[in-house]
FIKOLRO-220138 format. One line per 4 residues: number of its first residue (from 1); their letters; for each residue z, y, x of C-alpha. Coordinates in pm, whole numbers. Example, Ala and Ser with C-alpha at 12.3 -4.5 7.8 and 13.67 -1.06 7.14 Angstrom:
REM FIKOLRO-220138
1	AS	780 -450 1230  714 -106 1367
This chain:
REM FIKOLRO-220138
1	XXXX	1953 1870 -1220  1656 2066 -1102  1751 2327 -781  1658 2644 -1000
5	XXXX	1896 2518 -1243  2129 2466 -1000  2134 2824 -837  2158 2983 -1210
9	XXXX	2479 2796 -1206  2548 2949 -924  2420 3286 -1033  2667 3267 -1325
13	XXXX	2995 3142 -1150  2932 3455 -932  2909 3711 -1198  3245 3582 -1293
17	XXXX	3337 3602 -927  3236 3950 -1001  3470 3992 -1273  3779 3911 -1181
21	XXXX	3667 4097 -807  3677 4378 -1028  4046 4411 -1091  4118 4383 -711
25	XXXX	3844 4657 -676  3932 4888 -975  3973 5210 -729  3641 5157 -667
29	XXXX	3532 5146 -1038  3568 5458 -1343  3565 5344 -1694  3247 5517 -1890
33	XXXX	3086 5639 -1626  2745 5652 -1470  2576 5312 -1361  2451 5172 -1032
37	XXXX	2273 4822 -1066  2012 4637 -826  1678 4555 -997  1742 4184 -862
41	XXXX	2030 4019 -813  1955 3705 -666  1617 3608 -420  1497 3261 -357
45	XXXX	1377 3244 18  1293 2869 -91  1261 2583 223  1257 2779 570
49	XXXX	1294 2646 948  1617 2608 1120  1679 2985 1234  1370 3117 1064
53	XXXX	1394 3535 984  1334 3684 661  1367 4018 515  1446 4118 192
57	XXXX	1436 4456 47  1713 4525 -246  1612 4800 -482  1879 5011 -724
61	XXXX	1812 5185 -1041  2059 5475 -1166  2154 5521 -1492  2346 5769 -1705
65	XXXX	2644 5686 -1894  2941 5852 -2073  3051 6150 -1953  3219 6084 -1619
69	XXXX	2874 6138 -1392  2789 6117 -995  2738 6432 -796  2406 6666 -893
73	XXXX	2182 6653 -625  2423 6423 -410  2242 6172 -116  2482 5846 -182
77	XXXX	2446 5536 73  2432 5239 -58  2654 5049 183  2813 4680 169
81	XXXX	3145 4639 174  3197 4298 175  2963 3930 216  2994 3583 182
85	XXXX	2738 3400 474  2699 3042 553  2914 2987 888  2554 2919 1115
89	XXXX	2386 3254 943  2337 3584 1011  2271 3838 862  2200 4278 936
93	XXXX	2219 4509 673  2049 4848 679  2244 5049 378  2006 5160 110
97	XXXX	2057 5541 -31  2045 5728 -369  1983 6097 -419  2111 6173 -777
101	XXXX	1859 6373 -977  1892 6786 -997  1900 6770 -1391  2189 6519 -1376
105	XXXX	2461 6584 -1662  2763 6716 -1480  3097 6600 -1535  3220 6605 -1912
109	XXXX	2866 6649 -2019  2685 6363 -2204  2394 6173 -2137  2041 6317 -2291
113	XXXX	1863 6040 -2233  1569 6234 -2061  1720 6260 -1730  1499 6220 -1418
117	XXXX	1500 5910 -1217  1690 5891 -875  1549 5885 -589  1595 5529 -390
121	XXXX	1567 5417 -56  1609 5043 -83  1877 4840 137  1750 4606 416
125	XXXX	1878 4258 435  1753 4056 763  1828 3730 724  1855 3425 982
129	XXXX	1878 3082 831  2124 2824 1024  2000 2606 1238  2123 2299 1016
133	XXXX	1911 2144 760  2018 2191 428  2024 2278 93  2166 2605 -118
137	XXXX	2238 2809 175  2367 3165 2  2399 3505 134  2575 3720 -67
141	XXXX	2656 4073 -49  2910 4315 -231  2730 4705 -210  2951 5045 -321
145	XXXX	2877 5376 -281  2989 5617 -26  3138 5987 -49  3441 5847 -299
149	XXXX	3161 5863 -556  3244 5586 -811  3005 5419 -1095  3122 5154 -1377
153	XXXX	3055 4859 -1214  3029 4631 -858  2641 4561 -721  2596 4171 -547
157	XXXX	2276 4082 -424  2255 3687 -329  2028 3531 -92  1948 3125 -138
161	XXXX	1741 2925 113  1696 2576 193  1687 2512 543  1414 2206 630
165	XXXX	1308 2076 960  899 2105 938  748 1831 994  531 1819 1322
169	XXXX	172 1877 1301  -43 1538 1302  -260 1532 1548  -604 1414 1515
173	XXXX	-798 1542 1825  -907 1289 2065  -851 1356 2426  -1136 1443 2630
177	XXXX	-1228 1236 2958  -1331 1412 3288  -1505 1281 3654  -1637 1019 3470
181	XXXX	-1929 862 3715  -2310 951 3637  -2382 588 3749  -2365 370 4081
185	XXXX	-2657 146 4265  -2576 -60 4526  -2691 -415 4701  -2548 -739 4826
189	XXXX	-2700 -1060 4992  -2483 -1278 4737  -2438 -1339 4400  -2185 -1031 4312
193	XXXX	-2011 -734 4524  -1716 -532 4446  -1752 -193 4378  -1485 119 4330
197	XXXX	-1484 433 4202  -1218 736 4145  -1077 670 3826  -1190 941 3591
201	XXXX	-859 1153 3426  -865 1281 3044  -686 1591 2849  -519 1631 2545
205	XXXX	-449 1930 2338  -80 1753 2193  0 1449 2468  13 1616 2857
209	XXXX	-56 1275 2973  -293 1048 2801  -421 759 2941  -731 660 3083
213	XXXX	-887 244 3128  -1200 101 3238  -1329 -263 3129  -1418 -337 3372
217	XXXX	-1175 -153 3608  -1274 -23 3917  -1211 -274 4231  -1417 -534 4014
221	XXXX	-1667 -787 4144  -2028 -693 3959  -2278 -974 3897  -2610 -916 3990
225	XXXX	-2803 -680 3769  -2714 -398 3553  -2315 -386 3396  -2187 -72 3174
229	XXXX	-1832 12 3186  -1652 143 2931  -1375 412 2960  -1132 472 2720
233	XXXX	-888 776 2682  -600 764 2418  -345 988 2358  21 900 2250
237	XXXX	-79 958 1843  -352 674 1905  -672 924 1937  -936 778 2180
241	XXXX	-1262 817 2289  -1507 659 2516  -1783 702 2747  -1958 482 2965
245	XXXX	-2189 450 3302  -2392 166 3440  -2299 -34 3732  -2667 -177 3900
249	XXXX	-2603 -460 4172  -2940 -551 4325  -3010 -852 4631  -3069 -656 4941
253	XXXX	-3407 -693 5123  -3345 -950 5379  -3384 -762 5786  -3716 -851 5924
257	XXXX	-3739 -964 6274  -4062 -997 6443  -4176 -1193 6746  -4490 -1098 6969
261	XXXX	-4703 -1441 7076  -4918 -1468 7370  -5109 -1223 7522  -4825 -1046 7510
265	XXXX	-4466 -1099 7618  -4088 -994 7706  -4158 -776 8020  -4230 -387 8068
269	XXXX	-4543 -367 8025  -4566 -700 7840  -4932 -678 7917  -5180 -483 8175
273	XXXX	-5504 -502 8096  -5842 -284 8129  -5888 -6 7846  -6179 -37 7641
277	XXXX	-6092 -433 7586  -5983 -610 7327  -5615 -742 7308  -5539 -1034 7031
281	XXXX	-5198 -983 6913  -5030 -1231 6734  -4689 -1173 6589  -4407 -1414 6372
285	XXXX	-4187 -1229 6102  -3878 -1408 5998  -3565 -1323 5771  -3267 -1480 5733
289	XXXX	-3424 -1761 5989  -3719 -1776 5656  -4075 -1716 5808  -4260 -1421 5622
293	XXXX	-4583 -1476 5521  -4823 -1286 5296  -4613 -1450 4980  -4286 -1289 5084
297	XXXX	-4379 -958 5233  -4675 -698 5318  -4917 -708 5537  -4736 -560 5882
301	XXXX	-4896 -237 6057  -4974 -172 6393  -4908 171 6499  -4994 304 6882
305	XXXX	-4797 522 7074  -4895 696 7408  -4618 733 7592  -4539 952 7914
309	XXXX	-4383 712 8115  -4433 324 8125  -4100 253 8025  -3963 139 7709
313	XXXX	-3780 429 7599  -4096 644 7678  -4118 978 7539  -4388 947 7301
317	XXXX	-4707 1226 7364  -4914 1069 7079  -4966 829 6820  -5230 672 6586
321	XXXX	-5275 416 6369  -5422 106 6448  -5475 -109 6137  -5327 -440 5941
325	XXXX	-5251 -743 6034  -5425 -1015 5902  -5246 -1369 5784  -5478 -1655 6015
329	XXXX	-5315 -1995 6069  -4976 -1934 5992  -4904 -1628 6246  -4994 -1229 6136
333	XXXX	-5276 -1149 6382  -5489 -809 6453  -5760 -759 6761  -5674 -452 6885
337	XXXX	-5940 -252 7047  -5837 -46 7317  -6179 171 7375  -6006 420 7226
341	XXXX	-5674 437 7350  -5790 503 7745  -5605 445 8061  -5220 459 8074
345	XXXX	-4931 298 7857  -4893 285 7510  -4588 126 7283  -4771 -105 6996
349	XXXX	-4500 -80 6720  -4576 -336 6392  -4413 -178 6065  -4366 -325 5737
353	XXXX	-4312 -111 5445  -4194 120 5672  -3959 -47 5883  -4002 -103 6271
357	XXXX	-3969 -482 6324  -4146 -520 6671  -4243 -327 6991  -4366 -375 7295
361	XXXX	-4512 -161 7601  -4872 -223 7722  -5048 -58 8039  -5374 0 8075
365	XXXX	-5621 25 8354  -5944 241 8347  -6228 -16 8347  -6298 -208 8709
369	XXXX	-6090 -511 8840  -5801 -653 8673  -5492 -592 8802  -5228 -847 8855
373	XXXX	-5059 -946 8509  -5322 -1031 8265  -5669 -1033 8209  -5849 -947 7876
């Protein structure tokens, strides 16, 4: 059995209801006299949420009949005087009201059939559906009007509804992952290093907490060369999405150490000589115990400093560059001429790429005898 069918049953064993409420009512009813009926007397709310709210308007139509009529003129309320609600419903009523036309027969006087319409003010039913799923949930109410004014029959007004837990949305968005890294560079002098990161986090417009993984995760030992990691963010329906940065190990440059060779040596000054001479340095780069030659790194540069005191943490007054080195039988080697520098002490610094790998404080003599250390 369909559920309209079902609720026209219902419909019908109510209008008996009706009936036999009518002999326990009969003060409230006159033989052959004027009519009162609702334009609708049943409404299907159909499936609703546990303690959803609906409102339903109930109209009434007047109508003339016999001679035993309502007041000329009268404003009638439409009131309930009786319902039949489900035990986890509610329901408010706001009475309706019926002003009876000014042409309306008056008592003993028959119907003309040309009589105006009444005025109506419909009746307000707010409903609240229980909070327990089910099915064929009826509200019905019994209306009468007020003043001792009496019509021919009873009105009932019934309200079905189905009460249905909705199902929850489905969610389809995938979270969305935050203080994910732009990318990370770093060295090692072995075959891998470990590298950490803050994890990133991720939000979700259903699941407050959705996770967040890495492959690899962070705390990881990274091969040499360039490794992406991938971070996922799923939610508790199974949405996910990824994004990724690169992880970029490189072998660190091996420190350079360099060693000056006679002329020069470990003392401050490590050499004093006469300016304008010429002073052949020689100088050994290692790394890692490795020598350096011209296959493993650039030529070295000699910078010169002047310095204000002879000392090896002279403040500097001056500088100038004072060319390459040159690769000669197995040693980086430069002549340095010193007719430019002029009398006093000067650092000699040798650079590669940058990178201060030897020093060493000379003193000079203006041109005459050689003083005690070395001659040139």
């Amino acid at each position: 059995m369909s559920l309209a069918t079902a609720r026209r049953g219902i419909v019908l064993g109510l209008a008996l209801t009706l009936a036999v409420a009518g002999t326990a009512l009969a003060d409230e009813l006159k033989a052959d006299a004027d009519v009162l009926t609702g334009t609708q007397n049943s409404f299907d709310l159909g499936e609703v949420a546990p303690g959803a709210e609906r409102t339903v308007d109930v109209d009434f139509v007047l109508g003339c009949k016999s001679t035993n009529h309502l007041t000329t003129g009268a404003s009638l309320v439409v009131d309930e005087t009786s319902r039949d609600i489900p035990a986890d419903g509610e329901l408010i009523v706001a009475p309706g009201e019926v002003t009876v036309p000014a042409d309306w027969p008056a008592d003993d006087a028959g119907c003309t059939g040309s009589e105006s319409a009444a005025t109506v003010t419909p009746a307000q039913l707010d409903v609240t559906a229980p909070m327990t799923p089910g099915a064929n949930y009826a509200y019905t109410v019994f209306f009468a009007l007020s003043d001792d004014e009496t019509v021919s029959n009873m009105i009932a007004t019934t309200i079905y509804l189905d009460v249905v837990v909705p199902e929850p949305p489905v969610d389809t968005t995938a979270p969305e992952i935050h203080g994910l890294s732009g990318g990370l560079e770093t060295t090692t002098t072995g075959a891998s290093k470990v590298v950490t990161w803050p994890d990133p986090t991720a939000t979700d417009d259903v699941d407050p907490a959705p996770t967040v993984e890495c492959t690899p995760p962070s705390g990881s030992a990274f091969d040499l060369g360039t490794t992406t990691v991938t971070c996922t963010a799923t939610d508790a329906s199974g949405n996910s999405s990824s994004d990724t940065f690169d992880v970029t190990v490189t072998l660190a440059a091996p420190t350079l150490s360099g060693t000056w060779g006679k002329p020069l040596d470990n003392a401050v000054p490590a050499l004093t000589g006469r300016a304008g001479r010429t002073v052949p340095l020689k100088l050994a780069i290692a790394a890692a115990g490795h020598a350096q030659g011209p296959a493993d790194i650039a030529a070295p540069a000699l910078l010169v400093q002047s310095l204000a005191t002879c000392a090896a943490d002279g403040a500097v007054t001056g500088m100038r560059p004072a060319g390459s080195f040159a690769w000669s039988d197995g040693t980086w080697q430069l002549n340095l001429d010193t007719s430019t520098i002029g009398a006093g002490c000067v650092r000699l610094v040798a650079r590669v790429a940058g990178e201060s790998i030897a020093t060493a404080v000379i003193q000079l003599a203006a041109d005459g005898p050689t003083s005690n250390k070395a001659k040139t």
